[in-house]
C-alpha positions in Angstrom: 13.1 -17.1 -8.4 11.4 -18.8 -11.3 8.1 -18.7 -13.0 6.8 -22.2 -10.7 8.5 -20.4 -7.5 5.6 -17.9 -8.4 2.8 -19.8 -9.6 3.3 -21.8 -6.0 -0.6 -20.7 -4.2 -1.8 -24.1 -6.2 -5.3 -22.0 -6.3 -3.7 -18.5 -8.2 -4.0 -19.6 -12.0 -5.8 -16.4 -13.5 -3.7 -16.1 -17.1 -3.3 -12.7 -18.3 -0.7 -11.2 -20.4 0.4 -8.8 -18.1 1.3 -11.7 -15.2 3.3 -13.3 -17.7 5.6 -10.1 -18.0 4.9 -9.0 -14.6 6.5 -13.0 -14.0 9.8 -12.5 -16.0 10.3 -9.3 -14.1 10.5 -10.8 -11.0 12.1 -14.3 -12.3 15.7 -14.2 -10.7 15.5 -11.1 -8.5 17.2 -10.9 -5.2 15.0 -7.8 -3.9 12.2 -5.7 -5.3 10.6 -2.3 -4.4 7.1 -1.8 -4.4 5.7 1.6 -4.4 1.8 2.7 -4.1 1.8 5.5 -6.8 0.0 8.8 -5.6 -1.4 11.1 -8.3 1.5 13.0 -8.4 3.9 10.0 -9.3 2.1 9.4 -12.4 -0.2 12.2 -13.7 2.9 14.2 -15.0 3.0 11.1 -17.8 0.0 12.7 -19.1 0.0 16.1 -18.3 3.3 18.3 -19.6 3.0 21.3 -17.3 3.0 19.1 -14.3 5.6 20.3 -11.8 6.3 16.6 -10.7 8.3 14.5 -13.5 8.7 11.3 -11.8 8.5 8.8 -8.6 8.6 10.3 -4.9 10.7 8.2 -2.8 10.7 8.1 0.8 14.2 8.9 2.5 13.7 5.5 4.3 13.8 3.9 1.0 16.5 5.8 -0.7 18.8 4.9 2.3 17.1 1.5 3.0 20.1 -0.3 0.6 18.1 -1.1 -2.4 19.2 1.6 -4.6 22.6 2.5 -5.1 24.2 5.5 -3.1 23.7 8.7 -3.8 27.3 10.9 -4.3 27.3 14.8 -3.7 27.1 16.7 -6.8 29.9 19.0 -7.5 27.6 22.7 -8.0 29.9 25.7 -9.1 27.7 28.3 -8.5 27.7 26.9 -4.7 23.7 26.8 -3.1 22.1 23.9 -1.6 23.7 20.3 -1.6 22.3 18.2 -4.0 22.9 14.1 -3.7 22.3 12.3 -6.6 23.0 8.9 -8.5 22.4 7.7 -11.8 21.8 4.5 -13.1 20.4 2.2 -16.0 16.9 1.2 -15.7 15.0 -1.1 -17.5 11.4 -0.8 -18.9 9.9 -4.1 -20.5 6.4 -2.6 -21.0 8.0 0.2 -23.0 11.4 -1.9 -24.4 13.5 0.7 -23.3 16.4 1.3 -20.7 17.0 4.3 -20.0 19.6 6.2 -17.8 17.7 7.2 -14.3 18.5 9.8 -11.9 17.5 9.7 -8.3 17.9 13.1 -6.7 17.7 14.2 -3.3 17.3 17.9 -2.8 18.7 18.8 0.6 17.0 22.4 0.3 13.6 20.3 0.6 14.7 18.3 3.9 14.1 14.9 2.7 12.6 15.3 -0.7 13.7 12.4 -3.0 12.5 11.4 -6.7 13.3 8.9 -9.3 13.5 11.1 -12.3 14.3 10.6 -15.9 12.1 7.6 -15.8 10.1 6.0 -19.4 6.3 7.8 -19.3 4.7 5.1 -21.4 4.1 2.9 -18.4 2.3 5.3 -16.4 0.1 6.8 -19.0 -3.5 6.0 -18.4 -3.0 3.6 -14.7 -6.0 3.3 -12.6 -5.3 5.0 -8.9 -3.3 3.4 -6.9 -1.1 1.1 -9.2 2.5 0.3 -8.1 5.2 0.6 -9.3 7.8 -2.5 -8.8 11.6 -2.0 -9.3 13.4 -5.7 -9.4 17.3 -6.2 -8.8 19.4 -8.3 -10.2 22.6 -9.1 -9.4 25.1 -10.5 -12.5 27.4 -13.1 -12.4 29.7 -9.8 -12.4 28.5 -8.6 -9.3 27.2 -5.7 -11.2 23.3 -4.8 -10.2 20.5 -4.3 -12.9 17.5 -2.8 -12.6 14.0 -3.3 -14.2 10.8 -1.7 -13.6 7.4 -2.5 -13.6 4.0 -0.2 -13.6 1.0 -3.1 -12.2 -2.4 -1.0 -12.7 -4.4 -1.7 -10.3 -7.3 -2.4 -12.4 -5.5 -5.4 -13.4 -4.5 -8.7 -11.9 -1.1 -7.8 -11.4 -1.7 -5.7 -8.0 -4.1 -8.6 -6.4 -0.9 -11.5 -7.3 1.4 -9.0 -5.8 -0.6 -8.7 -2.7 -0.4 -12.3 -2.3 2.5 -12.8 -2.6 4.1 -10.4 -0.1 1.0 -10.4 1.8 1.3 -6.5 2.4 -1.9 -5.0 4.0 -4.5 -2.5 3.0 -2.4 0.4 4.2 0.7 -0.5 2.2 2.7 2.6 0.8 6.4 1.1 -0.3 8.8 -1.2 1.1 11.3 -3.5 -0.4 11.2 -7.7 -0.5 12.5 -10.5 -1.2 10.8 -12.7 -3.9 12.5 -15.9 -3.4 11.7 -15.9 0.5 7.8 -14.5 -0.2 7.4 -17.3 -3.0 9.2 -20.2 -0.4 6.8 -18.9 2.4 3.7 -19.2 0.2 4.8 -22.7 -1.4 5.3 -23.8 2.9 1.8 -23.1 3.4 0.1 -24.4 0.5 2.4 -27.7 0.0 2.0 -28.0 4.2 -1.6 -28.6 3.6 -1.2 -31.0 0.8 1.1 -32.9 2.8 -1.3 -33.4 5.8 -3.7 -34.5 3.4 -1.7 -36.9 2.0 -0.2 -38.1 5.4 -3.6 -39.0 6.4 -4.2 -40.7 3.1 -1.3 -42.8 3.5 -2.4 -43.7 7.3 -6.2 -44.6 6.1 -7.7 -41.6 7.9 -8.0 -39.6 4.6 -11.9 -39.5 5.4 -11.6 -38.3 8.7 -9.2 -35.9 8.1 -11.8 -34.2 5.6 -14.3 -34.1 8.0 -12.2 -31.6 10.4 -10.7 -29.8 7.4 -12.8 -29.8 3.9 -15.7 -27.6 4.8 -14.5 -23.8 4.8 -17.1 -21.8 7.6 -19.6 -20.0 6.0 -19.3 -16.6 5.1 -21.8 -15.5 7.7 -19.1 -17.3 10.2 -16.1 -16.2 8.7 -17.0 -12.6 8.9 -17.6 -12.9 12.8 -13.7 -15.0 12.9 -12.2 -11.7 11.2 -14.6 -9.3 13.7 -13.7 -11.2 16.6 -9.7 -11.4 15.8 -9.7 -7.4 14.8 -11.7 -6.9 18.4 -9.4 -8.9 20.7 -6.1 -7.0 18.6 -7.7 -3.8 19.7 -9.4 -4.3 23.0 -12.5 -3.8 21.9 -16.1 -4.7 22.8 -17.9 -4.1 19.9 -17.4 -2.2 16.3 -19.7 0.6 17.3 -19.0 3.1 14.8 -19.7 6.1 16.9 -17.1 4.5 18.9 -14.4 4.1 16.4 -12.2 6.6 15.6 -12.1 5.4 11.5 -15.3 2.8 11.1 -14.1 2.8 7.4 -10.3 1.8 7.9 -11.6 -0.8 10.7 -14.0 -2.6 8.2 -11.1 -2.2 5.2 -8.6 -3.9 7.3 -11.0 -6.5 8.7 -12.4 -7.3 5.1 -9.3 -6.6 2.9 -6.6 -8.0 5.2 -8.1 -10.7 8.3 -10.2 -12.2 6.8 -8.9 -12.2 3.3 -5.9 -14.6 5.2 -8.4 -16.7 7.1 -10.0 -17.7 4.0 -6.9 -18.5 2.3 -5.9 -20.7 5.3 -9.4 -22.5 5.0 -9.5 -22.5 1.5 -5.7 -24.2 1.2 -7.3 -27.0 3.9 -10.1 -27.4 1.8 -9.0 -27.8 -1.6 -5.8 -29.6 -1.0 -8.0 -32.4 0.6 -10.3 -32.5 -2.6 -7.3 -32.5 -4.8 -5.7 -35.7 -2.9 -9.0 -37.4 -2.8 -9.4 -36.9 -6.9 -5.5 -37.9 -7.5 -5.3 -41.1 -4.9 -8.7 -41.7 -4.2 -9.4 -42.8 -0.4 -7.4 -46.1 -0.4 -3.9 -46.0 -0.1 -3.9 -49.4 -0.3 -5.4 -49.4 -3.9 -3.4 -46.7 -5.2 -0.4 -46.7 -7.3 2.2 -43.9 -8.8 0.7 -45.0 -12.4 -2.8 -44.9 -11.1 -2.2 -41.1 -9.4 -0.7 -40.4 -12.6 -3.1 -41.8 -14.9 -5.8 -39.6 -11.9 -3.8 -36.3 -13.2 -4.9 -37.1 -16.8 -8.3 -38.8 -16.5 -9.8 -36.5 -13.9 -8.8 -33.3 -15.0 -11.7 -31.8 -15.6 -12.9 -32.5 -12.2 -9.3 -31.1 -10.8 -10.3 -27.9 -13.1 -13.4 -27.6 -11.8 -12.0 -27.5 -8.2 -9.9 -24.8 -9.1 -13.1 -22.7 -11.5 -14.8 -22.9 -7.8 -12.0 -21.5 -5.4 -11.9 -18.6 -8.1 -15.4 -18.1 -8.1 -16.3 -18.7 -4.6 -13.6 -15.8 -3.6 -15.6 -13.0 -5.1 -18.9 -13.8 -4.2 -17.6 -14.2 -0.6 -16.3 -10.8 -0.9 -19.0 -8.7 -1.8 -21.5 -10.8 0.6 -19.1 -10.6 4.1 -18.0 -6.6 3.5 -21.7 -6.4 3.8 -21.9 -8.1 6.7 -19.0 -6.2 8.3 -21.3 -2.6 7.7 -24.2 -4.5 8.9 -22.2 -5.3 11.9 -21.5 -1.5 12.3 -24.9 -0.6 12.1 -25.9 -3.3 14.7 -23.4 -2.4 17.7 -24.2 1.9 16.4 -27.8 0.9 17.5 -29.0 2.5 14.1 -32.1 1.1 12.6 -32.0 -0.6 9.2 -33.5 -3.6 7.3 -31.9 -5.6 5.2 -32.2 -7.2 1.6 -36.3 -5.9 1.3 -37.9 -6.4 -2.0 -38.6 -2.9 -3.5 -40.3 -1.9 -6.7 -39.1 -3.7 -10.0 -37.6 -6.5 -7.7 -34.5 -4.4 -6.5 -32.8 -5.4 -3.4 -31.4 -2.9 -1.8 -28.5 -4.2 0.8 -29.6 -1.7 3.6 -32.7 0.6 3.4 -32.6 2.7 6.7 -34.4 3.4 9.0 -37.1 0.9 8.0 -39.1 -0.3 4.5 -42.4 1.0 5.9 -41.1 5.0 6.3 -38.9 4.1 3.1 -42.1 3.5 1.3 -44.6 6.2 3.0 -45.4 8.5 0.2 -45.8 11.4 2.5 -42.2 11.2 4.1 -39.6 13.8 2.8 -36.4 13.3 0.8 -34.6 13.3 4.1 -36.4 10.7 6.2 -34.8 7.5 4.7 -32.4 6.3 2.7 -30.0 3.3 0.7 -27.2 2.0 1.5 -25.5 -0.3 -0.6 -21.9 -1.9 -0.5 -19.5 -3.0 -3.4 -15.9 -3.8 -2.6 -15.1 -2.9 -6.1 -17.2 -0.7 -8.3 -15.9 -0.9 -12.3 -19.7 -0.5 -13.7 -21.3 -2.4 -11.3 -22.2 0.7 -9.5 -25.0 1.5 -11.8 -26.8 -1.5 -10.9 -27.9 0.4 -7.5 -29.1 3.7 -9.5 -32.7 2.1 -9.3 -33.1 2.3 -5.5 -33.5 5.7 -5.3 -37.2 6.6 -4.4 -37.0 10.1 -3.2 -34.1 10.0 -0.7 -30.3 9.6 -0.8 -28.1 7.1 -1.9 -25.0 5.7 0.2 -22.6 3.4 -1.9 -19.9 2.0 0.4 -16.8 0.5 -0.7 -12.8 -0.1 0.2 -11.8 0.6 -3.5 -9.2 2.9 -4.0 -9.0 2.5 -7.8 -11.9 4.7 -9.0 -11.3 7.1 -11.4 -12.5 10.9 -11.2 -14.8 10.5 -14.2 -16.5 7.7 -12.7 -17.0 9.7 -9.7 -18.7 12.7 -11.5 -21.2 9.9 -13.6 -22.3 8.8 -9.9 -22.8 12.6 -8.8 -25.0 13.1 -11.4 -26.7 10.3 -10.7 -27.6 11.1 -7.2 -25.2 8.3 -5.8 -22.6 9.7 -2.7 -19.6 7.5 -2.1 -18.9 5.8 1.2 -15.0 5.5 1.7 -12.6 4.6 4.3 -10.9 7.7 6.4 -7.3 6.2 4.8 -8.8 6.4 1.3 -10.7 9.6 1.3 -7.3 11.7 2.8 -5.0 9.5 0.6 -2.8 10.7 -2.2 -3.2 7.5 -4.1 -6.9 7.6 -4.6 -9.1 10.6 -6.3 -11.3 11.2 -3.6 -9.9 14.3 -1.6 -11.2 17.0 -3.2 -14.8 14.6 -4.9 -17.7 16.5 -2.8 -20.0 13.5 -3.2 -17.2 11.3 -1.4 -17.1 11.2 2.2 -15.8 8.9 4.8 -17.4 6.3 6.7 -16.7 8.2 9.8 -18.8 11.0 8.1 -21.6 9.0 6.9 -22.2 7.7 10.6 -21.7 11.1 12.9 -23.2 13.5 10.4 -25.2 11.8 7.7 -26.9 9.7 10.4 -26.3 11.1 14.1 -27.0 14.8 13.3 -29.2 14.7 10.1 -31.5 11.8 10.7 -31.9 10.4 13.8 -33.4 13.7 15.4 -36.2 13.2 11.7 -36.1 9.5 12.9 -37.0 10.3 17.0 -40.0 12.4 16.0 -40.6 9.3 13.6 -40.9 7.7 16.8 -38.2 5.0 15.1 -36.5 3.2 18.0 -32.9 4.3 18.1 
């Protein structure tokens, strides 16, 4: 696969140092395997007592054919069979190869690691990074390998996920980068092609009337509610209902409607980017003028591709708020939405209302704030200010927060709002952070059990 095999989503163009090496790992593999590190897979880098030295490897991988085979190891003093095989490994972000060993011990059933593996990668990665091994195989026939640590506080996770177009829930799995990077140049040049097809036949402006407008974000969230609904025979996203509220909104927000948008925003911008390079007229246009378009009107091309960038995370952050909202609409809780308090802070959700919010006489436990953040980084100190004598929710599907972060919003008062997946998974920090609950937690017990019987003698209509 080459470098434009992976630069083909016309709209991905976020340069970073790290892509660029990420990009010559993966230029010319047949197959990679990605794996979501837990703690344990990488914490050992850092921490010399650890009693893990290396990468856990599901026994579906290790037999999956990726790796080579593992041989029985000859053990004179008899005991438990141990299968092994070694092999050279590659680590660009450290220059080193390096002889690895992957070990299954047959005393602990399916227990398999990747041992003897280069620590400087993994020293200092956010939770949940991956690790990504890529094969080659030489005009020899010989295979070599070469791995990869993508933090996920980087770009490298977010091009990876577009590429193989994993979901939310991804743990490990092997693919193939030619056929991922063919798949994702069909779709965007399929687009392009309509676009021009329609140029060619004088219905250019017609054609952008059905497809250069991508929904609102008010609409789009309802497309990806509505989709995740009918998949699960559902009648509404009551989250008293739900058995994980949290991993329903992660997988509508992170995965549905993450791919809906892509779809509309490929239509979109592939129709402004044929109207910029041929104009409307087919019949006016020539190769030199198109290419003399490419040069001239560059900076309105760059512009269109500054926007798609741009538009992406604002959507974000405004539709996973409309995904909660939607929760708190079919759970029958009370809320409003987006009030004015003091210093002009604008709470997302202030529960149950902004007149018991603001009632001087209420107790700590009689309202509260929720807000929502897909991804933290520091912008969870923007919300510290509305607290006014009650508790304060932050809600987010970010599973790269670090467990100093965490303690910084304990001691600020803040409690974190996770999906069930996140808070139970070995990837993230969150298990054993008392100020981190689920969203399943938030809604039975934080709401249900602790307010709405304060609310009902409130005479607040539930």
């Amino acid at each position: 696969m080459t470098n434009d095999q992976l630069q083909s989503d016309l709209f991905t163009f976020e340069s970073d140092a790290s892509l660029d090496e990420l990009a010559a790992v993966l230029e010319g593999a047949e197959q990679v395997y990605l794996k979501k590190l837990s703690l344990n897979d990488w914490q050992w880098s850092e921490n010399p007592g650890a009693h893990q030295g290396g990468v856990y490897v599901p026994h579906e991988d290790r037999d999956g054919g990726f790796f080579p085979a593992l041989s029985l190891k000859e053990r004179a003093g008899g005991g438990a069979a141990i299968r092994e095989i070694w092999f050279e490994l590659h680590w660009p972000q450290a220059e080193v190869t390096k002889t690895a060993r992957l070990v299954h011990y047959t005393s602990k059933g399916q227990e398999t690691h990747l041992t003897n593996v280069v620590k400087e990668p993994f020293r200092g990665v956010s939770p949940a990074s991956f690790l990504l091994i890529a094969r080659r195989r030489l005009r020899t026939g010989e295979l070599q390998f070469t791995a990869f640590v993508a933090d996920s506080g980087g770009p490298g996770v977010g091009y990876l996920h577009d590429l193989f177009r994993f979901d939310s829930d991804f743990i490990s799995g092997c693919f193939v980068p030619e056929a991922a990077a063919r798949d994702s140049a069909d779709r965007a040049l399929g687009y392009v092609e309509q676009a021009v097809r329609a140029w060619r036949e004088g219905s250019l402006v017609e054609f952008a009337a059905l497809h250069a407008t991508i929904p609102s974000t008010g609409r789009m969230a309802e497309l990806a509610q509505t989709k995740y609904m009918n998949a699960h025979s559902l009648g509404s996203l009551d989250p008293f209902a739900l058995p994980a509220p949290g991993d329903a909104v992660m997988r509508i927000s992170r995965d549905i409607e993450y791919r809906l948008f892509k779809d509309f925003e490929l239509r979109a911008r592939s129709v402004e980017l044929v109207r910029i390079v041929f104009g409307v007229d087919s019949t006016v246009t020539t190769v030199e003028g198109a290419i003399r378009s490419l040069i001239t009107e560059f900076p309105r091309i760059d512009k269109v591709l500054l926007s798609a960038a741009q538009q992406r995370k604002s959507r974000a952050g405004k539709s996973f708020e409309l995904h909660i909202e939607r929760l708190l609409k079919d759970g029958g809780i009370p809320y409003e939405a987006q009030v004015v308090i003091e210093s002009k802070k604008r709470p997302d959700f202030v529960l149950p209302d902004f007149l018991l919010y603001s009632d001087s006489a209420r107790t700590h436990q009689e309202a509260l704030v929720l807000s929502a953040k897909t991804t933290l980084r520091e912008r969870w100190k923007q919300v510290h200010g509305e607290i006014q004598n009650c508790d304060l929710y932050l809600a987010t599907v970010d599973e790269n927060v670090a467990a100093n972060v965490i303690a910084e919003m304990a001691e600020a008062g803040i409690s974190l709002v996770v999906p069930e997946s996140l808070k139970t998974s070995d990837a993230a920090v969150y298990r054993r952070q008392p100020n981190v609950i689920s969203f399943g937690e938030f809604f039975e017990t934080h709401l249900r059990k602790q307010r709405f019987p304060l609310w009902r003698a409130r005479s607040v209509n539930l």
